[in-house]
N, C-alpha and C positions, 0 to 999 in steps of 0.2 A: 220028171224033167225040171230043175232048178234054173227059175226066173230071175232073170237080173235087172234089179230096179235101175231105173236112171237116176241121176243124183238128185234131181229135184223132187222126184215122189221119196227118194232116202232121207232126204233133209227134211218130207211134210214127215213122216214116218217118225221119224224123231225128234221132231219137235211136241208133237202132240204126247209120245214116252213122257216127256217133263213138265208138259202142263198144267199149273198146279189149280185147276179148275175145278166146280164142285161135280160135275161129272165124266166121263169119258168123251173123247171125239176122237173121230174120224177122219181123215184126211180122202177129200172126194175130188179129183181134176178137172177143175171148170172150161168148159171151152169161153166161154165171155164171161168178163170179171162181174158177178152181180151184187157186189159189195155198196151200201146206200153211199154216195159223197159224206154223209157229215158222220158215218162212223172210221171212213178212211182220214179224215180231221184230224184223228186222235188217236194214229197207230204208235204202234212201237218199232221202231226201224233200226236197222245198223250194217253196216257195211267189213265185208271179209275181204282179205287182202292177203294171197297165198298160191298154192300151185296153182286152184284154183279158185279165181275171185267169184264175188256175187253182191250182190244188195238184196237185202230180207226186209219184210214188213209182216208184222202181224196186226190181225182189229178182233175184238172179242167185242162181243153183247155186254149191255151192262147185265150186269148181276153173274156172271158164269164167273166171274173173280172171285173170291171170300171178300169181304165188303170192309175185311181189316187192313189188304193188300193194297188199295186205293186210297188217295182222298187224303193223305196225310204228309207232313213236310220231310217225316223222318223215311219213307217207305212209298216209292212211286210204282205206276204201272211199268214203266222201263227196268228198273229193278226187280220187281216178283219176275220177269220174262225173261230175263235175261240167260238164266241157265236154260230155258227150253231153246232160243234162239242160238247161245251157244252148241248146244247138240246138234242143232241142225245144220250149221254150217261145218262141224266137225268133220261131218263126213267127204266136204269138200278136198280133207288131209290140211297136211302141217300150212300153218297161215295165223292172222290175227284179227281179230276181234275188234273193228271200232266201239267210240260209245254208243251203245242203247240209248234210244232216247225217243221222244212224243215229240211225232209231229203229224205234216201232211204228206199221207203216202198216192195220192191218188196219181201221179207222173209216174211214177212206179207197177201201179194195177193198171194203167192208161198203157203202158210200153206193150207192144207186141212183142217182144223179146223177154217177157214175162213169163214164168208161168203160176197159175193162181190157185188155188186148193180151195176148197168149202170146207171148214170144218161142223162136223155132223154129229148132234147127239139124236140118235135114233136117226130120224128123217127129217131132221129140222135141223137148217145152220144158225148155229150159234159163232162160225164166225169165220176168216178166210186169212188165206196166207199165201203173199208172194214172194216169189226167189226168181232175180235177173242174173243168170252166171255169166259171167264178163270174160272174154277173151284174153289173155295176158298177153300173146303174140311176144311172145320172147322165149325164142329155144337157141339151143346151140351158143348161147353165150354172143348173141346177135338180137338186136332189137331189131322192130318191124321194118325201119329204113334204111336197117344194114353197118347201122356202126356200132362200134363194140360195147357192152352192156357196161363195162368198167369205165368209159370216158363219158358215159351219161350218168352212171350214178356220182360223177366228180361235181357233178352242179348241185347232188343234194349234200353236202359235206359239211354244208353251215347251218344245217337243217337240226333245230332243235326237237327230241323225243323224250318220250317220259320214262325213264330210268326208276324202277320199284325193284323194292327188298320185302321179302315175304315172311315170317318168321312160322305163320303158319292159317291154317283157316278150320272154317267149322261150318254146319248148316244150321241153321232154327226156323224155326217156325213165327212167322209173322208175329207172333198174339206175344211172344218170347222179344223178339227183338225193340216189340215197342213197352213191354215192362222192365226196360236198361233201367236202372239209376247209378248213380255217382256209387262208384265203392262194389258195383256187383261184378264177376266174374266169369270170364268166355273161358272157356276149357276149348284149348285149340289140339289139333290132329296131329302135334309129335309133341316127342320128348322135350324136356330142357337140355340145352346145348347140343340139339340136331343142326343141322346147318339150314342156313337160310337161303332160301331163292331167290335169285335176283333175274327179276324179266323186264324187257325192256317192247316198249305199247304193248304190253299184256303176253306177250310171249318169254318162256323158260330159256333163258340164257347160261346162264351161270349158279354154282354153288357157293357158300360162303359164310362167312362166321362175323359175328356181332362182334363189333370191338369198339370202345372210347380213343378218342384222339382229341386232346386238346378239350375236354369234358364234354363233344360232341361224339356223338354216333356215328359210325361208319363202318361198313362192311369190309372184310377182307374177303379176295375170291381164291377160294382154294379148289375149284374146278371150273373150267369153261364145257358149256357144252358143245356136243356135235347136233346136224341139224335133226336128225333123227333123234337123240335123247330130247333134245328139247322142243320137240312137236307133240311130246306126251302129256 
C-alpha cells in the first residue's frame, strides 16, 4: 500500500535531498518546536507565493555547513541554502520564490500553524525546519469577499517587479566560486545563440534572443510561455 506524504513532510523530504551538509539528515516531525532562541536568530527563511503558498525557515548547528559556505562577503548562508529551500517548496507546484535571506525566525517556529521538523544525523539534531502553508482563498476567479479576482489585481498595476534575462547557469562548488578572478571563465549549461530566459520574480516567462539596440542590450521575445511551460 502506497503512502502519501503531506506536503510538508514532502518539502522536509526534499530539502534535506539538497542539503549540502557534511553528513546526512533526517527529517523527524516535532510535535513542540525545540529549536534554542539564539539559533532561530540566524535562520534562513523565504517566502512562496503560488497555487500553493507557505513561509520556510531553516537553522543548522554551526559546523554541519563546510566552514567555506559561511563567513564570507562573496558567499552567505542564504545562498549555499537556497537550492535545498527551493526543492522544498517546489513541491508546493508552480509559484515563486522570494529572497532567501538571515534573519529571525522564531514568530515562525512560535505559530501553531507551523509545522517544524528535527533534522537528524543518527539521533542527534543538528537542526530544524519550518513550513507555514498559507491559505490562498481564491478559487473560481473569486476572492474571499466575493469580488472578481481581475478588479483587485487592478490596484497592483503600478506595482514595480523585477524583470530578468537568463543567458544560462551552471553549479560550482563553493571552494570554485570563491577562487573567481578577473579574466577566468564560467562554462554555462547551453550553447551559443540558444535563446535566452526571461523570468519575471524568479519565474520562467518567456523565451528570447540577445540583441544591441542603441549599443545597449536587450532581449527580443520570441516565445511567451504558458503557465504550465513555465512552472518547469
Amino acid at each position: 500500500m502506497k503512502t502519501t506524504l503531506s506536503l510538508p513532510t514532502a518539502a522536509a523530504d526534499a530539502l534535506v535531498e539538497l542539503l549540502p551538509t557534511s553528513t546526512v539528515l533526517t527529517p523527524r516531525e516535532a510535535a513542540v518546536n525545540t529549536a534554542p532562541r539564539a539559533e532561530l536568530a540566524r535562520a534562513v527563511m523565504g517566502g512562496f507565493i503560488g497555487a500553493s503558498s507557505a513561509d520556510v525557515a531553516i537553522v543548522l548547528l554551526e559546523g554541519i555547513l563546510p566552514d567555506a559556505s559561511t563567513g564570507t562577503e562573496l558567499v552567505s548562508p542564504a545562498d549555499v541554502l537556497r537550492p535545498a529551500i527551493e526543492a522544498a517548496t517546489a513541491v508546493l507546484g508552480a509559484g515563486v520564490l522570494s529572497d532567501v535571506r538571515v534573519g529571525d525566525a522564531s514568530s515562525l517556529f512560535d505559530d501553531s500553524a507551523a509545522e517544524i521538523y528535527e533534522l537528524l544525523s543518527g539521533q542527534s539534531v543538528q537542526g530544524w525546519f519550518a513550513i507555514r502553508i498559507r491559505d490562498n482563498r481564491a478559487v473560481s476567479g473569486l476572492l474571499s469577499d466575493g469580488a472578481p479576482m481581475a478588479g483587485k489585481l487592478g490596484r497592483i498595476n503600478n506595482v514595480e517587479m523585477a524583470l530578468t534575462v537568463e543567458i544560462g547557469r551552471t553549479r560550482m562548488a563553493v571552494r570554485d566560486v570563491l577562487n573567481l578572478e578577473p579574466g577566468g571563465v564560467i562554462e554555462l549549461d547551453r550553447s551559443a545563440g540558444a535563446p535566452a530566459d526571461v523570468l519575471l520574480n524568479g519565474r520562467l516567462i518567456a523565451h528570447g534572443e540577445v540583441v544591441v539596440v542603441d549599443q545597449d542590450y536587450a532581449v527580443r521575445i520570441t516565445k511567451i510561455l504558458d503557465v504550465v511551460e513555465g512552472s518547469h
